[in-house]
C-alpha positions, 0 to 999 in steps of 0.5 A: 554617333555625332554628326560634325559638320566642316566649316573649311575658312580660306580667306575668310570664306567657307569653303571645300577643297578636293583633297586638300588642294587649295587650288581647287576650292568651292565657296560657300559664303559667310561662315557664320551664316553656315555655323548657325545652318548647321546648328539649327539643322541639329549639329551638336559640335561644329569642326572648322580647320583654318585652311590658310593657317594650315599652310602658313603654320600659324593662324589667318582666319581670326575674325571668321573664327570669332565670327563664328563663335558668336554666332553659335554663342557657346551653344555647341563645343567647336574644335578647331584645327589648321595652323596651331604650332606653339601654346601661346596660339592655343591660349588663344582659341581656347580664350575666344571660346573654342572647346577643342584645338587640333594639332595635326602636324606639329604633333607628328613633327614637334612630339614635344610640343603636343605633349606640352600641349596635353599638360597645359590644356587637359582635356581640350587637345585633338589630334589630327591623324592624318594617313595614306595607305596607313602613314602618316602625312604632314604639312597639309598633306603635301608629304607622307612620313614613313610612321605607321598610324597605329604606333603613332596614334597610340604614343599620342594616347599616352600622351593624353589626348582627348580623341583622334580625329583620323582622315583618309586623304585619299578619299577627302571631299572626293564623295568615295565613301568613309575607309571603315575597315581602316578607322575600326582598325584604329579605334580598336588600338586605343582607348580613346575616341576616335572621329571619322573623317574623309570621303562621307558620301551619304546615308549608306555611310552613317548606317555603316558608322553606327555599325561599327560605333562600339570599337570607339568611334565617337562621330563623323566630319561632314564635309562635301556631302552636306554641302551639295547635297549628298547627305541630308544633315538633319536626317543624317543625325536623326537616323543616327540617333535612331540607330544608336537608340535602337542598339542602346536597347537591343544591349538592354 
């Protein structure tokens, strides 16, 4: 279970938001700084979303991504995800050294373009599923689509998606805890990965991950909890890495 530390950039800073208002941000310095705290305290994949790329649907924290890049100097894979509507921009990231992009609303709103997307970049395509009482929703979360996440997730999978990274907004950086029953629901319909993402409150959450790791959930985003404290990092991924080594040899 991969433990993925969010680095949330808004005019050039990092910060975390309560869901998804941006409006209501707290700042946490230098991103860079951050991307080198996670990476020593055992991160092995950072997640960044480009949240002034998210709104303005292209690109706005270019230098903050590059910075970040350096930092972590090709030591972990970063996906990133905000703002990534058109090839040329992917081209782009994946160039400066990104492993993965995530396209959230433009696959929901373009299916063409994420399509294209899996064809040109194989491999290096997230989606971002983001859901509301099971429906999709777009454009920064700001309107529910009437699709079912399910149906949408598998069309994707056909597509050739690496994984899926699926958020609950309606828990996001509110401290409520992971919806289990829902992301199982979710890994159980694909193949392919799927991360966690969206209310990670502390420990209790990563025990009950780690339960449910083999109906395909490949790791979790940590937001707020490692950022006030709620959830050691470190101590996270090291239970979760004890927890899975512990069912690696119950299976053996």
């Amino acid at each position: 279970m991969l433990l993925i530390p969010a680095i949330d950039l808004k005019d050039g800073q990092c910060v975390r938001l309560k869901q998804g208002d941006m409006d209501q941000s707290t700042t946490f310095g230098d991103p860079a700084d951050m991307a080198r705290k996670w990476l020593e305290a055992g991160a092995r994949r950072l997640h960044l979303v480009d949240l002034n790329g998210a709104f303005a649907g292209q690109p706005k924290n270019l230098a903050a991504i590059k910075a970040i890049l350096k930092a972590v100097d090709g030591e972990i894979p970063v996906q990133l995800g905000g703002g990534i509507r058109d090839l040329d921009t992917i081209e782009k990231y994946l160039d400066a050294g990104l492993e993965y992009v995530i396209i959230g609303t433009a696959a929901v709103k373009n299916p063409g373009f994420l399509q294209d997307a899996c064809s040109a970049f194989g491999g290096h395509i997230i989606v971002g599923l983001d859901a509301k009482d099971g429906k999709v929703a777009v454009d920064g979360w700001s309107k529910l689509t009437g699709q079912d996440v399910i149906p949408t997730a598998k069309r994707f999978e056909d597509w050739g998606v690496e994984s899926i990274i699926y958020t609950d907004i309606g828990r996001d950086g509110m401290l409520s805890g992971i919806n289990i029953d829902a992301t199982v629901k979710l890994a159980q319909s694909v193949r392919i990965p799927v991360i966690a993402s969206g209310g990670l409150a502390g420990i209790q959450d990563i025990e009950a991950l780690c339960a449910v790791e083999d109906e395909g959930i490949e790791g979790v985003i940590c937001g707020r909890a490692i950022y006030t404290g709620d959830l050691d990092f470190a101590a996270g991924q090291k239970l979760a890495d004890q927890l899975n080594g512990g069912d690696e040899e119950d299976a053996g």
